[in-house]
C-alpha positions in Angstrom: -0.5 -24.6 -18.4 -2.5 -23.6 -14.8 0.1 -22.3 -12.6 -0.7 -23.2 -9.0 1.1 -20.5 -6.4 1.8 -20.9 -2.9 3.7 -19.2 -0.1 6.8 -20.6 1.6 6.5 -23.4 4.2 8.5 -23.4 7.2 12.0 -25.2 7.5 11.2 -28.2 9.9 12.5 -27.7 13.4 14.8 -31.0 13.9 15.2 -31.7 17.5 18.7 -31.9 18.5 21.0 -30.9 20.8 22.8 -26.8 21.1 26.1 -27.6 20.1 25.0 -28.9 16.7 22.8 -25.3 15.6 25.8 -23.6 13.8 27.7 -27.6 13.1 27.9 -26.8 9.0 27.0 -30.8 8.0 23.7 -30.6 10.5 22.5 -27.4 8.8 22.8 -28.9 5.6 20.7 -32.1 6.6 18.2 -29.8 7.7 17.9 -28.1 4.6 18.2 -31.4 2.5 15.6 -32.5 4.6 13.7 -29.1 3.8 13.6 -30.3 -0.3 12.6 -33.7 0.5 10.1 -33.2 2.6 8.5 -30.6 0.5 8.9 -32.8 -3.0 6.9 -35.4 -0.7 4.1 -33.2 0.3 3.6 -32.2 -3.8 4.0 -35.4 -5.2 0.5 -36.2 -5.8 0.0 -32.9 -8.4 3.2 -34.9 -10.3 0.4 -36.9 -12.3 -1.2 -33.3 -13.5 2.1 -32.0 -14.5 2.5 -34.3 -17.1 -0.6 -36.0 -18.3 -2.8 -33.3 -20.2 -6.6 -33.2 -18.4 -9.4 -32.1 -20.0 -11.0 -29.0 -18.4 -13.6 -26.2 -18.8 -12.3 -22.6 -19.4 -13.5 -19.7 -18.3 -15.0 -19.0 -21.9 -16.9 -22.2 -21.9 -14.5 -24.4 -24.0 -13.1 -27.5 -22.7 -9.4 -28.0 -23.2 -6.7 -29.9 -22.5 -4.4 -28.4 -19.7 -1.3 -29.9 -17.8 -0.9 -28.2 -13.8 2.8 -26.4 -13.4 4.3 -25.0 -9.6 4.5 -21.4 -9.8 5.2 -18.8 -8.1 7.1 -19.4 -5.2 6.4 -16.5 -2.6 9.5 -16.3 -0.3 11.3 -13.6 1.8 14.9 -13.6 1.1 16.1 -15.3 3.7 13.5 -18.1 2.6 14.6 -17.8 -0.9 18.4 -18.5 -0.7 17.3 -22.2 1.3 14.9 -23.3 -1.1 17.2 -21.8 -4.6 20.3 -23.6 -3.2 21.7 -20.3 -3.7 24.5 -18.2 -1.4 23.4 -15.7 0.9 23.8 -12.2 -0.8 23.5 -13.6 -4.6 20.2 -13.3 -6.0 18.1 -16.1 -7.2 16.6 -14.2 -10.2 19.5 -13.4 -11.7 23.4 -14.0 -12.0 24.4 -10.7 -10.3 27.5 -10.1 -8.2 26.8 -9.7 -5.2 29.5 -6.8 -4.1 26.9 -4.9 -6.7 23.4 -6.6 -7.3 21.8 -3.3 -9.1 24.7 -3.9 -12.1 22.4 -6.7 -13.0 23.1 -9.7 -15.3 22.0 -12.9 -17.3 19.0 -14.7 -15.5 19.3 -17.8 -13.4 18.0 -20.7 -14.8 17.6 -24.4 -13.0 19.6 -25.9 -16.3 21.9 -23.0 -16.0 22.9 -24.3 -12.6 22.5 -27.8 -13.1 25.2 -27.1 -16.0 27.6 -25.4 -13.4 27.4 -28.2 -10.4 28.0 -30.8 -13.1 31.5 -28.5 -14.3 32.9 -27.0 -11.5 33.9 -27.4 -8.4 32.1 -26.8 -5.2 34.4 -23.8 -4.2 34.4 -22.6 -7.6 30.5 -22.8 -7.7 30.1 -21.3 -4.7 32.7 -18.1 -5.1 31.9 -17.5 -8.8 28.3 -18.3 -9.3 27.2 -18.1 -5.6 25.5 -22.1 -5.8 25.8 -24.2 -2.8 26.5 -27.7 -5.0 25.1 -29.6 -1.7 21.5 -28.7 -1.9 19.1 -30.4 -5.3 16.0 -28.1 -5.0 12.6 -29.9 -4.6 11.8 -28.7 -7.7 14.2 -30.7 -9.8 11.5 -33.6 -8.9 9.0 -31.9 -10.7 8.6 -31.5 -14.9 8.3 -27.7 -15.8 9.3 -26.0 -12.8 12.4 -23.9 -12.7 13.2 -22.7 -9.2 14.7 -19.7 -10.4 12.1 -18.3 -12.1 9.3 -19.1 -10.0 10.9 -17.2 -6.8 8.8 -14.3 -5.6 9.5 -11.4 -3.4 7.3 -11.3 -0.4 5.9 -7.8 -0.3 5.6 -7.6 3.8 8.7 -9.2 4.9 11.1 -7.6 1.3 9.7 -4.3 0.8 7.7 -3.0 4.0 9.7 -4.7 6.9 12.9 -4.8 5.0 13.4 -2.0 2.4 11.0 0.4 4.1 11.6 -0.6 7.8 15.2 -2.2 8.4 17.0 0.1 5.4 15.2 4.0 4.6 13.5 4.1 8.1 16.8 3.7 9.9 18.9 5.4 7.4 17.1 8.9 7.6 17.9 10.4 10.8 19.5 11.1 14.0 18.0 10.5 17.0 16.8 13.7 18.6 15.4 14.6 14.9 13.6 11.2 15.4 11.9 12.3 19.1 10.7 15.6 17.2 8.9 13.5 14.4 7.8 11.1 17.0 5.6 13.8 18.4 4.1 14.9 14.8 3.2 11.2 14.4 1.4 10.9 18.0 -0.7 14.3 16.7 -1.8 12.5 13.5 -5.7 12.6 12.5 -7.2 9.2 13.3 -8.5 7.1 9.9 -10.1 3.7 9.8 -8.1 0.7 9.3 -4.8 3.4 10.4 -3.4 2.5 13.6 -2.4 5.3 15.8 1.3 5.2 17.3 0.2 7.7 20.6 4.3 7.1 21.7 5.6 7.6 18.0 7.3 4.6 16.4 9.4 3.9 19.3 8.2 0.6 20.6 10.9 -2.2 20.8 8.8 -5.4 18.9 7.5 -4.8 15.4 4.8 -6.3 14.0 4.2 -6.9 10.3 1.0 -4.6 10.8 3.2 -2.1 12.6 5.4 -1.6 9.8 2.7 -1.5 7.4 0.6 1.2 9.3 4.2 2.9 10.0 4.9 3.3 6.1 1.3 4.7 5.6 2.1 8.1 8.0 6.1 8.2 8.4 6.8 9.6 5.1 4.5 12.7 5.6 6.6 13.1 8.7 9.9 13.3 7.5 8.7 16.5 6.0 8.8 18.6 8.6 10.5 22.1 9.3 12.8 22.7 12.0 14.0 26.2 12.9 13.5 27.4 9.4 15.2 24.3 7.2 14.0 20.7 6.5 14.2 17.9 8.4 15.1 15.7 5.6 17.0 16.3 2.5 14.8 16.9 -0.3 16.8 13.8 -2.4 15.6 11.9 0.6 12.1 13.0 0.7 12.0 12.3 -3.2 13.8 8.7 -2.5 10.7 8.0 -0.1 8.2 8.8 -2.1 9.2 6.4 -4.9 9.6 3.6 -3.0 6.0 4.3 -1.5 4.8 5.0 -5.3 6.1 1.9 -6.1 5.2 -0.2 -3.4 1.0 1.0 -4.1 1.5 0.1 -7.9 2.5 -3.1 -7.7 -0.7 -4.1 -5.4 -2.9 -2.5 -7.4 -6.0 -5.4 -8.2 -5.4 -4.7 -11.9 -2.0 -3.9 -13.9 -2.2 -3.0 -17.4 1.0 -1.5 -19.6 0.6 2.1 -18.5 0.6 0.7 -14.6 4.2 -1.1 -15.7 4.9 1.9 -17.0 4.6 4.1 -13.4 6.2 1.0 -11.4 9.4 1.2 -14.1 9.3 5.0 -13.7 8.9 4.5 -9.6 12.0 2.8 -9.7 14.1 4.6 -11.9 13.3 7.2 -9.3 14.5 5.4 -6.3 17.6 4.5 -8.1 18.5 7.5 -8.3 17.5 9.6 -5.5 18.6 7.0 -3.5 22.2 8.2 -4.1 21.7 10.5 -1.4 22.2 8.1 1.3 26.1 7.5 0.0 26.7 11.6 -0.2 25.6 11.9 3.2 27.5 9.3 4.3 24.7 6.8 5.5 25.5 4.1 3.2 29.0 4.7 1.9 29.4 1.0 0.6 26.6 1.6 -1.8 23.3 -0.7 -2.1 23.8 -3.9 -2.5 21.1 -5.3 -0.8 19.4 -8.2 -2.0 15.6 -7.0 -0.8 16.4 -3.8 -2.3 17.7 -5.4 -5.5 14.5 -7.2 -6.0 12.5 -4.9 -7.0 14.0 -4.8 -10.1 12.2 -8.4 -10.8 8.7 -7.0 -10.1 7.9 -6.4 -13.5 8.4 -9.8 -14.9 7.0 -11.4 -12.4 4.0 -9.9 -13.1 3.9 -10.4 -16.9 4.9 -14.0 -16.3 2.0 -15.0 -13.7 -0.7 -11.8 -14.1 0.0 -11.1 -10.7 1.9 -9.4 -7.7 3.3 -11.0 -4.8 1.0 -10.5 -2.4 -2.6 -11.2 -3.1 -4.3 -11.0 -6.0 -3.8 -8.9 -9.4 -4.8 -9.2 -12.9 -2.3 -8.2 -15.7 -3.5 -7.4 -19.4 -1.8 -5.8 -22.5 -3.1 -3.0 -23.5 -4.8 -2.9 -27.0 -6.6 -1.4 -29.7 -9.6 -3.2 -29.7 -11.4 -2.0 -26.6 -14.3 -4.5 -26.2 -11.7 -7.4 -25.7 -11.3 -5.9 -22.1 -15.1 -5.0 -22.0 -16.5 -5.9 -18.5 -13.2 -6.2 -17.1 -11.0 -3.4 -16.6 -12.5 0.1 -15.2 -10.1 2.1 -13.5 -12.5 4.7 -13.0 -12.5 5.9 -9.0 -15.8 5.2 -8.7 -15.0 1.8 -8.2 -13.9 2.7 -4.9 -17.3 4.9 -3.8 -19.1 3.8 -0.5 -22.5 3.4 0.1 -23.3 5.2 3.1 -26.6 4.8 4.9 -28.1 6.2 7.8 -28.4 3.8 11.2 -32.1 2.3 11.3 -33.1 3.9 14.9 -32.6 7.8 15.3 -30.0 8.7 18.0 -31.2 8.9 21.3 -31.6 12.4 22.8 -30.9 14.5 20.1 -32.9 17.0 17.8 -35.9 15.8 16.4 -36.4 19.2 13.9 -34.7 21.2 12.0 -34.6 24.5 14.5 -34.1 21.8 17.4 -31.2 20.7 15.4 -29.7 23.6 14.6 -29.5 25.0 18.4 -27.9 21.8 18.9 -25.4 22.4 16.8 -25.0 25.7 16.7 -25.4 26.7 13.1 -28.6 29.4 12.8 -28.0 28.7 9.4 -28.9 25.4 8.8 -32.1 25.7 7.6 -31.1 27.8 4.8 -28.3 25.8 4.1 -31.1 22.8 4.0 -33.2 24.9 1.2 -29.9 25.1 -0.9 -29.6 21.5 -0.4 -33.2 21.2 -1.2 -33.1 23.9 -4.5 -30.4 21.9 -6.2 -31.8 18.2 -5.3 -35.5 19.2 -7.4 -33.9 21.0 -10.2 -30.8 18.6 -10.4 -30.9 15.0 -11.1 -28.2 12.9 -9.4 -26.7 9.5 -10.6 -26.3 7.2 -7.4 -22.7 6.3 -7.0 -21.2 2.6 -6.8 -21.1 1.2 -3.7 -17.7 0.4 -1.7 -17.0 -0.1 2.0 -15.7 2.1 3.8 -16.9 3.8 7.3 -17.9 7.6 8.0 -17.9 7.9 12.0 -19.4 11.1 12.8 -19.4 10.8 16.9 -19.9 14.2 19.5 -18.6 11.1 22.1 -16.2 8.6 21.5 -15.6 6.1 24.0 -16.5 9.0 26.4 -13.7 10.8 24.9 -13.7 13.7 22.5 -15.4 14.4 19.6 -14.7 12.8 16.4 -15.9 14.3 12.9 -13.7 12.6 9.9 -13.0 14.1 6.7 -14.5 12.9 3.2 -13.7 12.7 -1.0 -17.0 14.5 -2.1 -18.0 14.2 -5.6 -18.4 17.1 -7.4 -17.7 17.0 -11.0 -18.0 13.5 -12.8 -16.0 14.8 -15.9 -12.9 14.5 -14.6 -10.6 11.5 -13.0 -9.0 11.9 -9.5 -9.1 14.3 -7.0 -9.8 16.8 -9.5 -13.0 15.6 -9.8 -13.6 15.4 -6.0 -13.4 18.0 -2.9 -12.2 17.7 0.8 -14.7 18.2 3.2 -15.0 17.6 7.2 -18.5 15.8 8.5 -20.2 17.5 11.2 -23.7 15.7 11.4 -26.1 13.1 10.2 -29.3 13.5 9.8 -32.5 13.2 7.0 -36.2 14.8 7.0 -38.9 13.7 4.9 -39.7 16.8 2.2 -43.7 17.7 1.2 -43.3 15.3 -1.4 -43.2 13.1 0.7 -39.2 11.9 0.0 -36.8 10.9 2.4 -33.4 13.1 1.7 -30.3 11.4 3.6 -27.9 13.9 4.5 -24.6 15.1 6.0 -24.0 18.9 7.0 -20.2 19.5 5.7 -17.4 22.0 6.2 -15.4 22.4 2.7 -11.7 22.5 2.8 -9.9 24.5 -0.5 -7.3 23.6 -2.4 -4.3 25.2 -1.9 -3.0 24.9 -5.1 -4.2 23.6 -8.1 -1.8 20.4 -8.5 0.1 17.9 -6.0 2.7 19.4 -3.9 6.3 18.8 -6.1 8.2 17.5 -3.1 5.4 14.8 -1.4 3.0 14.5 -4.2 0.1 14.9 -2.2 -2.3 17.8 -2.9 -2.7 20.3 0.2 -5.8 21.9 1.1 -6.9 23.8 4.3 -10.5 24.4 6.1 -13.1 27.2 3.7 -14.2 30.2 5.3 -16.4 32.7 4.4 -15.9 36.7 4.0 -17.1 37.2 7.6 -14.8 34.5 8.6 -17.3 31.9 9.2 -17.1 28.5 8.1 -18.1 27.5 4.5 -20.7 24.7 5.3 -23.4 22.8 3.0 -25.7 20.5 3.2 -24.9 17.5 0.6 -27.2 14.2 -0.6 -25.1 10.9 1.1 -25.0 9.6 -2.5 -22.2 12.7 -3.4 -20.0 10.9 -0.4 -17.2 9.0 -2.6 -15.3 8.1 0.9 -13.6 9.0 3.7 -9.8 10.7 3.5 -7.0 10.9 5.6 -5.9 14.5 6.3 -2.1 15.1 8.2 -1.3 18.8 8.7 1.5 20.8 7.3 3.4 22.1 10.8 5.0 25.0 10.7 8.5 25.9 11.8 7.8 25.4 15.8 7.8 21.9 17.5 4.2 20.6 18.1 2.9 21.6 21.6 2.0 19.1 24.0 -1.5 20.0 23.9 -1.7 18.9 20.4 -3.3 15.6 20.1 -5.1 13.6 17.3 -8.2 14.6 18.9 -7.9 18.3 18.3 -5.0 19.0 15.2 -7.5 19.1 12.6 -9.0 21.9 14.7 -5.8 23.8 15.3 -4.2 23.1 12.2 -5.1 25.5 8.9 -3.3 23.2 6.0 -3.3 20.1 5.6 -1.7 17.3 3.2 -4.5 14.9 1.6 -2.8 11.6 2.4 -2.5 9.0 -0.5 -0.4 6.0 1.6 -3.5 5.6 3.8 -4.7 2.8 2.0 -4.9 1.9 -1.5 -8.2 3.3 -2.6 -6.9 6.9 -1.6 -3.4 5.8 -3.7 -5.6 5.8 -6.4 -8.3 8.6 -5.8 -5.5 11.2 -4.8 -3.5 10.7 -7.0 
């Protein structure tokens, strides 16, 4: 069977007048209207869904396939109209809804046709939380079960509701709130990271706001103040498992061991979660039906291959490892960028080597450059794979300050992960031609250090601070652009003081002397720093 998925339409907006919006019979019509209307618009992939048509695989064989509707992706709110179901039951499964997380049999399309034909419509609704009046679209269709094809919509159930609406809002008071607001405006810039230069106080959220929110907010709730934490360490540990799990399950490709990390993710949350009703923040416990469905990630993506929002490939792991040749590599190198120098050399800036290190005050740079130069002739290097990502290296931005981003260097192929990378900052661009007549493409670097040889036990990030030599310069070098895996996002560790004003994201990675390697900032560092 070829599953064809699709994400939730609209409800139709029925003109009529005020007084009949909350009228219990006209709500009804509009969601009867909702299943007809929708069974209409399918009806012409009916004839594939039951009369087999010959197609051509991906292997090259041609076989005979029938088209099914699956999945449905649907935030909750969406899901309870199209399921016929009761707001605050779940559509999965048959779980009470005074304690969703208990669990319980799944819900099946014949299970509920079963209990509309028996019972009555109070008795359906109370006990098994089915509204009798509504006949899902899919009842129109052969092999499709409403039930199972539902789907959580990652944005709108996990990042705007879990993350946003629920653990956002649960963690703090407001003053503590103002403090972290501050931290967030001082936050190293990052490509593709939106800044929040007034915190995360803005009154209309965006889907992108939330997102970019949940990429920076949980380094921030970790944050001394006047020698004790900000937050709980249950909560901190509560955060980062629903972060862990919310990066797994969008990873492009999910084998058993990744099912394996999203089950432990969650087993996590569960439990550190508790916090919330010890504290008193959620006394009445959690059932809450976005919350709850995470539990139905898992078989949702060993029924379709796939997570619910974009694409994912799922396969068992198994002993014979050329059935998955060509297809899964999780090596990080599959996230490496190609970085190239611009075409035309900057205007008015060094044209030599002495010229360019006036400029940039290093006297040192040509010896640095005849390190760079030893190792390059009596080394061979292995290009890396390319990826996208962007380097900006700027003395003026937008006639602002300077910006010089931090970078995953390659430094040892033998390992996985960041333990085969280091942190470094960029401080310049440049390349020379050498008497052999080869162009070297370079990048004059200052190395950070690891603070300590494994992730940090409370955040899981590792934490690493700027080199410095015995005199108490900086440690720089001069690296080949192929050693560049890609940039990083660095946020600092503050101490027990509130952040001065002065403090900026222009300038913290200069004032700042540790520094957490951040693994939210998008989902290639998830899997690099890790």
């Amino acid at each position: 069977m070829v599953s064809s998925s699709f994400h939730s339409l609209q409800s139709p907006k029925v003109l009529a007048a005020k007084k009949y919006t909350d009228d219990p019979m006209f709500r009804r019509f509009k969601k009867q209207l909702f299943h007809t209307a929708m069974s209409r618009i399918l009806s012409s992939l009916k004839a594939g869904m039951t009369v087999p048509q010959v197609m051509k695989c991906p292997d090259g064989h041609f076989r005979c396939a029938i088209f099914g509707i699956g999945p449905y992706i649907a935030d909750y709110l969406e899901q309870v109209l199209i399921s016929g179901i009761v707001q605050n039951w779940c559509g999965g499964c048959i779980a009470l809804p005074d304690n969703l997380d208990a669990g319980g049999p799944p819900r099946t399309a014949e299970l509920m046709r079963a209990l509309i034909e028996e019972l009555q419509a109070g008795a359906a609704w109370d006990e098994w939380g089915i509204d009798v009046n509504i006949m899902p679209f899919t009842e129109d269709f052969p092999c499709a079960d409403i039930c199972q094809l539902l789907a959580p919509d990652i944005l709108h159930q996990l990042v705007k509701g879990s993350f946003k609406d629920h653990l956002v809002e649960w963690v703090g008071a407001k003053e503590r709130m103002m403090d972290i607001d501050r931290c967030i405006a001082a936050a190293p810039p990052f490509p593709g990271l939106r800044r929040f230069p007034d915190g995360r106080g803005f009154l209309q959220w965006t889907g992108d706001d939330s997102k970019a929110l949940m990429k920076a907010a949980f380094w921030f709730t970790y944050l001394p103040l006047r020698g004790t934490w900000y937050i709980p360490q249950d909560i901190m540990q509560t955060l980062w498992a629903f972060l862990e799990f919310c990066y797994i399950v969008q990873q492009n490709v999910i084998t058993d061991d990744t099912l394996k990390d999203l089950r432990n993710a969650l087993e996590h949350f569960h439990h550190y979660r508790e916090v919330f009703r010890d504290v008193g923040v959620r006394i009445e416990g959690f059932s809450l039906p976005r919350q709850h469905s995470l539990v139905h990630y898992e078989a949702l993506i060993r029924l379709f291959g796939l997570q619910t929002s974009g694409a994912s490939q799922h396969f068992d792991d198994v002993e014979d490892e050329d059935e998955h040749a060509g297809i899964i590599d999780e090596r990080p190198a599959l996230a490496h960028s190609d970085v190239k120098l611009a075409r035309c050399h900057a205007r008015g800036r060094a044209r030599s080597v002495p010229a360019l290190a006036i400029e940039l005050g290093i006297p040192m740079l040509s010896t640095l450059i005849a390190q760079f130069l030893y190792e390059q002739l009596n080394c061979k290097s292995t290009p890396l794979p390319a990826g996208a990502s962007h380097l900006p290296v700027f003395t003026v931005w937008h006639q602002g300050p300077a910006q010089y981003d931090t970078i995953f260097v390659s430094t040892d192929d033998t390992f996985n992960g960041m333990l085969s990378m280091e942190i470094a900052r960029m401080l310049c661009f440049f390349s020379f031609i050498y008497t052999n007549g080869r162009t070297y493409s370079c990048a004059l670097i200052h190395w950070f250090d690891r603070i300590a040889d494994e992730p940090d036990k409370l955040t899981g990030m590792w934490m690493v601070r700027p080199s410095f030599m015995g005199n108490g310069s900086k440690n720089l070098s001069v690296i080949h652009l192929d050693s560049i895996v890609r940039s990083t996002h660095l946020l600092p560790i503050f101490g027990c003081e509130q952040v001065p004003r002065a403090v900026n994201f222009h300038n913290s990675l200069d004032i700042y002397r540790g520094f957490y390697v951040n693994r939210f900032a998008d989902y290639h560092a998830f899997e690099l720093a890790s």
